[in-house]
C-alpha positions in Angstrom: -1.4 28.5 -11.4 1.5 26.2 -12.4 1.9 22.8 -11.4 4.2 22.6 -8.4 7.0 20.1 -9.8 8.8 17.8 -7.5 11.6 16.0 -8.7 15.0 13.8 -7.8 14.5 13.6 -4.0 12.1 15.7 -3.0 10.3 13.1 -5.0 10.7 10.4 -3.1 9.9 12.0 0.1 6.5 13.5 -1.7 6.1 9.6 -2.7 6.2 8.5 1.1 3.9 11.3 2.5 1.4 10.0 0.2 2.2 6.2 1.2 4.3 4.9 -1.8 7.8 4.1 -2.6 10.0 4.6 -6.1 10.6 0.9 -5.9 6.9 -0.1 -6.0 5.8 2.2 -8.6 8.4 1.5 -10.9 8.4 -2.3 -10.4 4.3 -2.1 -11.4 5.6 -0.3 -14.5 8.5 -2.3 -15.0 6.6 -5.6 -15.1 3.9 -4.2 -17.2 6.4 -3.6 -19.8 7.6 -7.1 -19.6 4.4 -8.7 -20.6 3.8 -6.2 -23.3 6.9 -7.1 -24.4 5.7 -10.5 -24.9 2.7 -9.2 -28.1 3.7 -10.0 -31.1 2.4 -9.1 -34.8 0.0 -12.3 -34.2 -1.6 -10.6 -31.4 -4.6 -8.0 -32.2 -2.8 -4.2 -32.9 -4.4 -2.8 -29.6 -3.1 -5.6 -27.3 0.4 -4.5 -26.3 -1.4 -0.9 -25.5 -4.1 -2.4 -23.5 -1.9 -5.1 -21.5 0.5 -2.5 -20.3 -2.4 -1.2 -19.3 -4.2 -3.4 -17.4 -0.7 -5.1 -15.5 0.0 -1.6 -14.4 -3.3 -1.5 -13.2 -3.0 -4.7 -11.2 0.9 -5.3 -10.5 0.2 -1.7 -8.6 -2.5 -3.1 -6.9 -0.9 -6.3 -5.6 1.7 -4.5 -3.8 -0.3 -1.7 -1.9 -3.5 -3.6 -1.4 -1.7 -6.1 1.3 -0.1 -2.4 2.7 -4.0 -1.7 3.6 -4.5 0.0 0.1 -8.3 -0.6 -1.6 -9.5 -0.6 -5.2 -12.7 -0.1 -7.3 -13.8 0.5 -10.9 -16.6 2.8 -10.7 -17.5 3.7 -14.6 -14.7 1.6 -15.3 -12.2 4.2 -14.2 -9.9 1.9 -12.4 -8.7 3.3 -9.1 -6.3 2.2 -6.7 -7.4 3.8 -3.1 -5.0 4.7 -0.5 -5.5 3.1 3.3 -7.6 6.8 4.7 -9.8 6.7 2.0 -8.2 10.4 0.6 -7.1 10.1 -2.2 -6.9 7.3 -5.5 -4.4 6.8 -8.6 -5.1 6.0 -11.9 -2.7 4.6 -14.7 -3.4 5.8 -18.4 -0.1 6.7 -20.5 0.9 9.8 -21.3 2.1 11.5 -24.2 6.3 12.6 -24.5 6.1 14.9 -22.6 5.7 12.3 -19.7 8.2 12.6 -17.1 9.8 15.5 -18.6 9.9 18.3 -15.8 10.6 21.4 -18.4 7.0 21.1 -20.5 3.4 19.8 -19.5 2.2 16.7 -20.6 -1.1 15.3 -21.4 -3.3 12.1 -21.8 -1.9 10.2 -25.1 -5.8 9.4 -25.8 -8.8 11.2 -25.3 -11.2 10.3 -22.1 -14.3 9.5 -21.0 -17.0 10.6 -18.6 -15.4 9.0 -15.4 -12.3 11.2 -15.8 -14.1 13.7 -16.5 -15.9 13.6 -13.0 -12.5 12.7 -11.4 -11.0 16.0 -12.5 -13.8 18.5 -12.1 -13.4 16.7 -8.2 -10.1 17.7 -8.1 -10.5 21.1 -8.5 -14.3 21.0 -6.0 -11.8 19.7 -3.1 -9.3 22.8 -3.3 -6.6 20.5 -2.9 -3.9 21.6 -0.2 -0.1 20.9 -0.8 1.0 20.7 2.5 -1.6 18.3 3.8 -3.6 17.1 1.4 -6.6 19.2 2.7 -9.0 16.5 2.4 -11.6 16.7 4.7 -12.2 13.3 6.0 -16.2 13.7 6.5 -17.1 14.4 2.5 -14.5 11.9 1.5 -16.8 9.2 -0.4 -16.8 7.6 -3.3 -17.1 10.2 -5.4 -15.0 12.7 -3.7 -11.5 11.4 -3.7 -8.6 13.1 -5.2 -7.7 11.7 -7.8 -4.0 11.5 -9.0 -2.5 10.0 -12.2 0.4 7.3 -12.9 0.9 8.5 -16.5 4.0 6.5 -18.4 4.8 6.9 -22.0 7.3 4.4 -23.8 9.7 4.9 -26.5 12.2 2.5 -27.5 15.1 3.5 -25.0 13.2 3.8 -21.8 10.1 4.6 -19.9 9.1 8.1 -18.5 6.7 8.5 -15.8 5.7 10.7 -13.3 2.1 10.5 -10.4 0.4 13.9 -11.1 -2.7 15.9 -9.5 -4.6 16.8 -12.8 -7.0 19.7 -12.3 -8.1 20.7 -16.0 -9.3 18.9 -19.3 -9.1 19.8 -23.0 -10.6 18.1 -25.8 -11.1 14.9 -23.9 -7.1 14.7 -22.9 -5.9 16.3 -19.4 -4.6 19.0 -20.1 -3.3 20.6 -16.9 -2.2 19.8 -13.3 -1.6 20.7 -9.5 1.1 18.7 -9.1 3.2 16.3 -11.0 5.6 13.8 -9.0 8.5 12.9 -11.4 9.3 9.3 -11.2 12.8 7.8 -12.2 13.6 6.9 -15.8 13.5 3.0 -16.5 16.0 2.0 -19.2 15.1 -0.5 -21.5 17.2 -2.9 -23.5 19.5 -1.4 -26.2 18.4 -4.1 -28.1 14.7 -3.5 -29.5 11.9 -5.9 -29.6 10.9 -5.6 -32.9 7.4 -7.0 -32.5 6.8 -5.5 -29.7 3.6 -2.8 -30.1 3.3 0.2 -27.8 0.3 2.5 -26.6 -1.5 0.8 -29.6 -5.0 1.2 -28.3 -4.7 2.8 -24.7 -7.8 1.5 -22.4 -10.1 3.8 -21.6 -10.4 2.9 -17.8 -12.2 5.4 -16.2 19.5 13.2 -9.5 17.4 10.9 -11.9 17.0 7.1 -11.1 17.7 4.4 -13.7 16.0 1.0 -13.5 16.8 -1.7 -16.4 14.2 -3.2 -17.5 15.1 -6.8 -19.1 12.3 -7.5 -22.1 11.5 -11.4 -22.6 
């Protein structure tokens, strides 16, 4: 079946049924980028990768926890757990095809074991458009629906979208329910030319325009 695609703003409302907002998702993003911004060729090759990883991770985290949100790491898949205990998001980056509602995207690097779980429980929970058919008796820790923040930078701007994945191929998701496009974020027309992107990704088992202001 193909992924139901939601875009411009049918997005945003999609965003509020499931408890967030464009502003908070892009801010995490946006200030992830910022601090990546900030590697330079001094820093180890995988550092940029990995901190614009692991601020999305937590920049995400500091605004929805104190909205009643909860986190864990189980396997080190780092989820970010909404207030009903239904659902979880993951950040990894994407490949181009990120935020690009015309063709599919995938993973930009192969995963492990706890993604693995994480989709095959996608597709056990028969997930339900319209409500999120979750049943709130089986939902433990090992049952949520799992969705994906996937972002993929290039040196104009950064393309994102939060998608339901429900297949994997070769160790990269490969397929998906539903994919939420987020709003383009604009970066500087003037490059960073230290700056090192998706170098080392951590494996952590009408369009909007934000500017994003590098260091």
């Amino acid at each position: 079946m193909p992924a139901r695609i939601v875009i411009e703003q049918e997005a945003v409302h999609r965003l509020a049924a499931l408890g967030l907002t464009v502003k908070i998702v892009s801010r995490a993003i946006q200030h992830a980028e910022a601090e990546a911004s900030t590697c330079t060729a001094f820093d180890p090759p995988v550092m940029g990768g990995f901190m614009r990883y692991g601020r999305t991770v937590r920049f995400l985290r500091e605004d929805l926890v104190p909205l009643g949100w909860d986190y864990d790491n189980p396997r080190n898949l780092c989820r970010t757990i909404n207030p009903g205990r239904e659902f979880a998001i993951v950040s990894t980056s994407g490949d181009e095809a990120t935020g690009n509602p015309v063709v599919t995207p995938t993973t930009k690097y192969p995963k492990g074991y706890a993604t693995v779980l994480a989709v095959e429980t996608n597709g056990q929970l028969g997930f339900d458009f319209s409500d999120m058919g979750i049943d709130d008796s089986s939902a433990d820790e090992e049952s949520l629906a799992t969705w994906f923040l996937l972002y993929h930078v290039n040196d104009d701007e950064i393309r994102s979208e939060i998608s339901l994945p429900s297949a994997m191929e070769g160790g990269n998701i490969s397929d998906w329910q539903e994919r939420i496009i987020l709003p383009v974020i604009a970066l500087d027309a003037e490059p960073l030319a230290t700056r090192h992107r998706d170098e080392g990704d951590a494996e952590g088992d009408g369009e909007y325009v934000v500017e994003v202001n590098r260091r």
